[in-house]
C-alpha positions as CSV (number, residue, x, y, z in Angstrom):
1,X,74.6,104.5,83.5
2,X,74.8,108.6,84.2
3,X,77.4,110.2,83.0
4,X,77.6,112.4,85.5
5,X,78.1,109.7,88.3
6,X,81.8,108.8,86.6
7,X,84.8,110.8,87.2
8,X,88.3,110.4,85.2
9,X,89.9,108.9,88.0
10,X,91.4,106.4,87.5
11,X,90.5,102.8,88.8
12,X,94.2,102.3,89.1
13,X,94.5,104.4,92.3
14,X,91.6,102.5,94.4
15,X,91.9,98.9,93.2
16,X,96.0,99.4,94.0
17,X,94.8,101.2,97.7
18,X,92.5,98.0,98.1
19,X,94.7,95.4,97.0
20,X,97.6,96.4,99.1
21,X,95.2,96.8,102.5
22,X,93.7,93.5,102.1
23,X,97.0,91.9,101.6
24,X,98.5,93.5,104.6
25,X,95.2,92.7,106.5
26,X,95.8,88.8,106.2
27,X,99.5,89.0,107.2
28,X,100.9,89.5,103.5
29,X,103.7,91.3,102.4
30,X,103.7,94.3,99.7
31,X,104.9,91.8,97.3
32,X,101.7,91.8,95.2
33,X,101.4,95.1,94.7
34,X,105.1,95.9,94.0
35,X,104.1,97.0,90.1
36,X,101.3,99.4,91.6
37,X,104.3,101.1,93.7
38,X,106.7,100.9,90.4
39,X,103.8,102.3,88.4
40,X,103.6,105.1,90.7
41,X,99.9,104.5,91.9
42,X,100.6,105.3,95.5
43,X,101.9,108.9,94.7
44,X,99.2,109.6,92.7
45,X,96.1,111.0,93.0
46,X,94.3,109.3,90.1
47,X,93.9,112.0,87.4
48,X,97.1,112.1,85.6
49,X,96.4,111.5,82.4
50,X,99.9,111.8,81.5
51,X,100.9,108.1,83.3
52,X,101.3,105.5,80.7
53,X,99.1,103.1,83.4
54,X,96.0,105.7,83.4
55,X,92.8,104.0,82.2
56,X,89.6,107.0,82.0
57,X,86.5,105.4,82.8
58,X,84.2,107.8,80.7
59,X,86.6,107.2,78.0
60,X,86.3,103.3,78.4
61,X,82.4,104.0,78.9
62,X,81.8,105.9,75.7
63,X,84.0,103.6,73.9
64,X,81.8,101.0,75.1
65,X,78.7,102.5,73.6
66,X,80.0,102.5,70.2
């Protein structure tokens, strides 16, 4: 994998976003992604590195190389 394809956003903020529209798509309530909304993932905009939920993908990447 390039490098310079990954960004440190965090994969917290679109898997939360995708979770919660396919829910709602088959009739579903927010129930399953209540501990995205606790976590703060909706207010977000996926770089704060500061949030004790943030996961950086280069990070994980290069940690994977090792």
């Amino acid at each position: 994998m390039n490098l310079e394809i990954l960004t440190n956003k965090c994969p917290q903020h679109k898997i939360a976003r995708l979770q919660r529209k396919t829910e709602r798509s088959l009739g579903l309530s927010d129930k399953g992604t209540e501990g995205y909304e606790k976590m703060g993932c909706y207010k977000c905009d996926g770089f704060n590195e500061s949030c004790e939920a943030y996961i950086s993908p280069i990070k994980e990447y290069m940690r994977g190389l090792k």
